[in-house]
C-alpha positions in Angstrom: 0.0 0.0 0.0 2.8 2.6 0.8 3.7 2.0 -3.0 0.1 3.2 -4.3 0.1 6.1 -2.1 -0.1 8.8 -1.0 -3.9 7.9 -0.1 -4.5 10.7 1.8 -6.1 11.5 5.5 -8.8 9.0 6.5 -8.9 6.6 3.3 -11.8 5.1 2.8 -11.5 2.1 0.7 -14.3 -0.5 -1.1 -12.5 -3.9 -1.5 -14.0 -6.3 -4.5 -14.5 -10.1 -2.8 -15.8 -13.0 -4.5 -15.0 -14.9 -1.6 -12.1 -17.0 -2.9 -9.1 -17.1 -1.7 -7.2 -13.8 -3.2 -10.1 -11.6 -2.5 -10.6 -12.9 1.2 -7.3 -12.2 2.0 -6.7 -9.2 0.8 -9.9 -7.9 2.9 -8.3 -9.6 5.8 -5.5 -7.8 5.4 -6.8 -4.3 4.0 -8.5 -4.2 7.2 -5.9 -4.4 9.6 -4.4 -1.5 6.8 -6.9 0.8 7.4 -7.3 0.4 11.4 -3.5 1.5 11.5 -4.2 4.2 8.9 -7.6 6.0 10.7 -9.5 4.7 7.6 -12.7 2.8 6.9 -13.4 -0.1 4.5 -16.4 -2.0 2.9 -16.1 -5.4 1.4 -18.4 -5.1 -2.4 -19.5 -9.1 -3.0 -20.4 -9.6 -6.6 -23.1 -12.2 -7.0 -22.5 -12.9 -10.4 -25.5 -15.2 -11.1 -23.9 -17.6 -13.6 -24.1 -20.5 -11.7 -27.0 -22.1 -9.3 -25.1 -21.4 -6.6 -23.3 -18.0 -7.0 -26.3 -16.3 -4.4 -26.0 -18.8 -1.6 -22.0 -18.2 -2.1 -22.1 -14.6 -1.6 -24.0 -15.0 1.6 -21.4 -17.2 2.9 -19.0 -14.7 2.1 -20.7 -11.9 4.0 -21.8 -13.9 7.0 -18.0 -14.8 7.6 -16.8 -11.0 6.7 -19.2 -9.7 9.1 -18.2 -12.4 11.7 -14.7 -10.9 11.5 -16.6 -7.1 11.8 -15.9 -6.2 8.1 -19.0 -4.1 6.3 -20.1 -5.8 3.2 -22.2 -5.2 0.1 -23.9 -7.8 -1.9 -24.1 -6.7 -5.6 -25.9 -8.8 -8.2 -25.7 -8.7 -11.2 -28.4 -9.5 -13.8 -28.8 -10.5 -17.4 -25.3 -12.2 -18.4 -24.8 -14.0 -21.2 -24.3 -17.5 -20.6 -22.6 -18.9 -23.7 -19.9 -17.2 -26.0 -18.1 -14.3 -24.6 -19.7 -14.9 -20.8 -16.2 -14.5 -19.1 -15.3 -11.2 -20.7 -19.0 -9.7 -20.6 -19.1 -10.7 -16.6 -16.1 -9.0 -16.4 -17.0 -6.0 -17.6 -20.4 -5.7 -16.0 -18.9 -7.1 -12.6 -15.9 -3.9 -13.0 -18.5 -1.3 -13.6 -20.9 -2.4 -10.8 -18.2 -2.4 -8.3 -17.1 1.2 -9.4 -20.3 2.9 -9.5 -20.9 1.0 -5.7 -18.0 2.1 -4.5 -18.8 5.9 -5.3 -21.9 5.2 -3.6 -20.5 4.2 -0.6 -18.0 7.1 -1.1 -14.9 5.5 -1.9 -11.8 7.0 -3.9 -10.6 3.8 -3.5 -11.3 0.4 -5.1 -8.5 -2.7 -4.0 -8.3 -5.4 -6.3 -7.1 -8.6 -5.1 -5.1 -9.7 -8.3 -1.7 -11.3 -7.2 1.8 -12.8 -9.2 0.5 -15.1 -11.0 -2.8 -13.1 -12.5 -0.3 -10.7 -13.4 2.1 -13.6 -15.5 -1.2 -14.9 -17.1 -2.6 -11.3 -17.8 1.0 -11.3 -19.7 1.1 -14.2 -21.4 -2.4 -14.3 -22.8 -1.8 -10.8 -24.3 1.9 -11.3 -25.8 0.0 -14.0 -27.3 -2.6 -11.8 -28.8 0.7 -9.3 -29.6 -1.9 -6.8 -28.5 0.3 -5.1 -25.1 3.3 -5.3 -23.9 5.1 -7.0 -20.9 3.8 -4.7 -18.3 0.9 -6.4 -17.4 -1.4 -4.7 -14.7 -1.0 -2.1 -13.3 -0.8 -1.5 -9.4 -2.6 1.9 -9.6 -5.1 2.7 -12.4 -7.6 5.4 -12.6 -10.9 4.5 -14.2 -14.1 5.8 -14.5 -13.4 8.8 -11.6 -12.4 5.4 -9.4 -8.5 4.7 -8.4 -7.7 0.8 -8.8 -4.9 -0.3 -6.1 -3.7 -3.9 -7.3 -1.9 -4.0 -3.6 -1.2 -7.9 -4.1 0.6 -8.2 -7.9 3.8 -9.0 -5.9 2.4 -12.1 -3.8 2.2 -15.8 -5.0 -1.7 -17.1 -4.7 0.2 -20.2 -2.5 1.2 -17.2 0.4 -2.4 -15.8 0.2 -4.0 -19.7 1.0 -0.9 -19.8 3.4 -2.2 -16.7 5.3 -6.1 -17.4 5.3 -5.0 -20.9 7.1 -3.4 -19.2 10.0 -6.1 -17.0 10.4 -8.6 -19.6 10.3 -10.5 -18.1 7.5 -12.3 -20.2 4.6 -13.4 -19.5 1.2 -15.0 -20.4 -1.8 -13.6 -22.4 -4.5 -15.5 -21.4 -7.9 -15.2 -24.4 -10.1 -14.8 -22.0 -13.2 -11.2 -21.9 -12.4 -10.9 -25.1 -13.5 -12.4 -24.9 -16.7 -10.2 -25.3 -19.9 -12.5 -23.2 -22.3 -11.2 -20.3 -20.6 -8.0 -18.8 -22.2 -6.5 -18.1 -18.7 -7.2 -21.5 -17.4 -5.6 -23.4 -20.7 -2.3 -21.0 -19.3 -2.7 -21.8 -16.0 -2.7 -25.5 -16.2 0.1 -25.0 -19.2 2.1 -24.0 -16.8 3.1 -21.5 -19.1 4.6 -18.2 -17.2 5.8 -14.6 -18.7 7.7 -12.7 -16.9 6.2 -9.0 -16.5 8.0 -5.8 -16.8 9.6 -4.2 -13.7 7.2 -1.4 -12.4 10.6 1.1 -12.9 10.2 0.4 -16.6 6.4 1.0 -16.6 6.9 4.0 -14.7 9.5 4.9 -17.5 7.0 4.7 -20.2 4.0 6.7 -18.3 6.8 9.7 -17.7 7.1 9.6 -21.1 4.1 9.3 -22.1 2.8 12.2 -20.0 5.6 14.3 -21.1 4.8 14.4 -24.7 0.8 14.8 -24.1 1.8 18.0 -21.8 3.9 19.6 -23.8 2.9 18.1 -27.7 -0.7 17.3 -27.8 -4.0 19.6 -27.0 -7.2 17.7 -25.2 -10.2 19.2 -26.7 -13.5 18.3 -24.3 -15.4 17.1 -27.9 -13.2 13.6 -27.3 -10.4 14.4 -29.7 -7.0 15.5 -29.5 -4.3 17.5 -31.6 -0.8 16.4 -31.9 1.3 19.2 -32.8 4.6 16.9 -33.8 5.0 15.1 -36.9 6.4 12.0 -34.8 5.3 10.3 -31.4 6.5 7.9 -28.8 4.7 4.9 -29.5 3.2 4.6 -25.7 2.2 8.2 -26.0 0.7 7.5 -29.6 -1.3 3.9 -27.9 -2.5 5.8 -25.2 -3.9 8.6 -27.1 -5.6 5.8 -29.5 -7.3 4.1 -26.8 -9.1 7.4 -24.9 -10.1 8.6 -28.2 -11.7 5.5 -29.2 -13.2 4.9 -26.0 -11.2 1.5 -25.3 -9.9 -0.2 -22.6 -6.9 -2.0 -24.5 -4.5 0.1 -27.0 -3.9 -1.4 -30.4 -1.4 -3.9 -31.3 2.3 -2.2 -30.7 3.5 -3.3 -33.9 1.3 -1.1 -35.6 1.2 1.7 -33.4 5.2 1.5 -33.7 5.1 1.7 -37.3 2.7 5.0 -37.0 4.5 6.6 -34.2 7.8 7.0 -36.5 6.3 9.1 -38.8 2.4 10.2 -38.6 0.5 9.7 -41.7 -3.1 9.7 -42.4 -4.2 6.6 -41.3 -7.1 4.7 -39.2 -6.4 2.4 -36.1 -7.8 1.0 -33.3 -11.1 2.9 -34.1 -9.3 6.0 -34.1 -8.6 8.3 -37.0 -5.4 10.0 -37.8 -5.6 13.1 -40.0 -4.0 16.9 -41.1 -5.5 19.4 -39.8 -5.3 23.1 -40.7 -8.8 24.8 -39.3 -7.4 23.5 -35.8 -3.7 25.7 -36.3 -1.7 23.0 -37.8 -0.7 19.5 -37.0 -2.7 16.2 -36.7 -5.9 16.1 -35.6 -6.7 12.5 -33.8 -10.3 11.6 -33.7 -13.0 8.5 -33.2 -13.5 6.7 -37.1 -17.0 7.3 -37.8 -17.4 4.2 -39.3 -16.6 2.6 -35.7 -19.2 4.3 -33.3 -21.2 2.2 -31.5 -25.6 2.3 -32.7 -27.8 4.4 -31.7 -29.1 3.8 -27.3 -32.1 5.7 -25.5 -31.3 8.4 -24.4 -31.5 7.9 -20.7 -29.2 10.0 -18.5 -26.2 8.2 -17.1 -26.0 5.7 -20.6 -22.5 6.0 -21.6 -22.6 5.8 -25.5 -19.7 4.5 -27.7 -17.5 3.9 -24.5 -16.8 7.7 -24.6 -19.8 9.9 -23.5 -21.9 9.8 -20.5 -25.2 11.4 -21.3 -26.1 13.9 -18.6 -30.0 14.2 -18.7 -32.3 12.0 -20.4 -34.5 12.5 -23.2 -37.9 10.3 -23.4 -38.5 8.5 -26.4 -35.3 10.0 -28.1 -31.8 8.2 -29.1 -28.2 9.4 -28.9 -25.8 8.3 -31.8 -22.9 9.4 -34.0 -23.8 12.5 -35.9 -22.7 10.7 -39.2 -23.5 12.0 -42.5 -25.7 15.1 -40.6 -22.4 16.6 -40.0 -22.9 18.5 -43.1 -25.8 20.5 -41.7 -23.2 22.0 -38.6 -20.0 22.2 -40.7 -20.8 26.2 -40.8 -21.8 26.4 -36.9 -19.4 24.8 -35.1 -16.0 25.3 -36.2 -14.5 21.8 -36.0 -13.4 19.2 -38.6 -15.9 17.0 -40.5 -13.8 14.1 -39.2 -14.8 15.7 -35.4 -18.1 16.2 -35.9 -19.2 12.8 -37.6 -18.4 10.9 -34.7 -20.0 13.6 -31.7 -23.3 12.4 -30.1 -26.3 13.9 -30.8 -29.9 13.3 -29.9 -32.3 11.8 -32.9 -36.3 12.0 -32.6 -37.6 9.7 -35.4 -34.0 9.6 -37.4 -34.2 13.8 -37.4 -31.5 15.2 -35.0 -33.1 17.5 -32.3 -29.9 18.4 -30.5 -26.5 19.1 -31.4 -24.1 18.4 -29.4 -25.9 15.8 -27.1 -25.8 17.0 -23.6 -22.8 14.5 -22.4 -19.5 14.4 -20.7 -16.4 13.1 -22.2 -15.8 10.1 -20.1 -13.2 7.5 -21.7 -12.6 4.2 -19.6 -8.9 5.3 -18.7 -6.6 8.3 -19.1 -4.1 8.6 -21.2 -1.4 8.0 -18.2 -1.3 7.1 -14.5 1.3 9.8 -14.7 0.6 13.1 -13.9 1.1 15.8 -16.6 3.6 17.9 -16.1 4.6 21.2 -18.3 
């Protein structure tokens, strides 16, 4: 924990437990944490709902947090898919729910109980994919107005069990980490292990990569940037990608390397590279069109196309790309035809009845951990 801070005064932290091993024990120990550091801590219990017994396990897990004096949560979750895809879309659902309850419950702070080997397996699976490098997880990551701490990366999943003996504490096995369909599990029981990089050479990359942003690249609240160089470093150029587009994961490296050299017009990771001269000069970087996500109701709070959080709602009415319309604000607004395009607007019946959509630029992740400096 002193590595992820400072935390400030206080900290009041929201611990995710699914009541196996890893998770247990890092409540276990995150409470002792904050009882030395004058904090306060909730335990957030997903009840997934993919198996029969997923409910009666997350009341086993809160009736032996609370007999240790630990406040707990039950979330559940609702209306998984069950066949292709189910481990990624429960991950994604089970992420957001546990950040939007811990800002309920007030908490900065969300602890994740990954440990050494979910980091070697998060590396593996994706030098497989070539789609990251060997830095694997990070051990602080903002998201969503949320701060991830990772406190456990360093720690072996054998010391965790080790611990939760000697404290006489059980937990649930889920039987889905046994399953060979999963990608992880085929590594797991591979045996296969990569090594990640140092968290000196990560913090390397996000210096640099903050450095260049500060001091070569313009945010503009619309959910596009401007790069003012005719070159990048590739981590800088990935990042940039990624919040534009509204993903979690940058491209694959070997492209982004092969961009980064020397910018060109060119279209990657849902992202669109271009000249720009009505913004001064440079490249403009903006979402592809082409790549937006359909058209959602217009309900306040939906976050459409990854990227914008919509902040009031509008009955009856959807919020999508501006797409070909563009043409009819070209002389309005004073922004490229690339920009516009992919801006949200609000649609009655397929005519747009507002322009820009009420919303908030809200990507998954920043561009850095890093602060920016100038």
């Amino acid at each position: 924990m002193a590595r992820l801070g400072p935390l400030g005064p206080e900290p009041r932290i929201a611990v995710a437990v699914s009541g196996g091993a890893d998770s247990t024990a890092l409540a276990l120990l995150m409470q002792q944490w904050v009882a030395t550091h004058f904090g306060n801590m909730v335990a957030l219990i997903v009840d997934h709902g993919l198996r029969p017994e997923s409910a009666s396990e997350a009341a086993l897990t809160q009736s032996r947090l609370l007999a240790r004096n630990i406040s707990t949560r039950i979330i559940r979750l609702v209306g998984l898919p069950t066949a292709a895809g189910v481990q990624q879309a429960a991950r994604a659902a089970r992420y957001q729910a546990l950040m939007d309850a811990a800002r309920q419950e007030n908490c900065l702070f969300l602890a994740l109980g990954h440990h050494a080997a979910d980091q070697s397996e998060t590396v593996t699976m994706r030098a497989q994919r070539g789609s990251g490098g060997l830095e694997g997880m990070a051990g602080w990551t903002a998201r969503n107005n949320v701060l991830l701490l990772r406190p456990l990366l360093h720690m072996s999943p054998a010391v965790l069990r080790a611990y939760l003996v000697g404290q006489g504490m059980h937990w649930v096995e889920d039987p889905s980490n046994y399953n060979p369909r999963f990608e992880r599990i085929r590594i797991r029981q591979a045996g296969i292990h990569a090594t990640p990089a140092s968290p000196a050479a990560r913090q390397i990359v996000e210096r640099e990569v903050a450095a260049f942003i500060a001091h070569h690249v313009t945010w503009h609240a619309q959910g596009f940037a401007v790069i003012h160089t005719n070159q990048a470093p590739a981590g800088a150029l990935a990042a940039l990608i990624r919040v534009v587009a509204g993903a979690e994961y940058a491209p694959a490296q070997a492209a982004v390397h092969r961009l980064s050299a020397a910018l060109r017009p060119a279209t990657l990771g849902g992202a669109r590279l271009a000249r720009t001269g009505k913004l001064g000069g440079g490249w403009v970087l903006a979402r592809e069109p082409a790549a937006c996500a359909p058209p959602a109701d217009a309900v306040a709070g939906t976050v459409w196309d990854g990227r914008f959080r919509l902040q009031q709602s509008a009955k009856g009415q959807f919020i999508g790309a501006l797409g070909a319309d563009a043409s009819a604000f070209r002389k309005a607004v004073a922004l490229p035809a690339l920009v516009l395009r992919g801006m949200p607007c609000l649609r009655l019946d397929g005519v747009v009845t507002c322009f820009p959509a009420p919303c908030q630029f809200t990507p998954p992740y920043p561009a850095t951990s890093h602060p920016f400096a100038s």
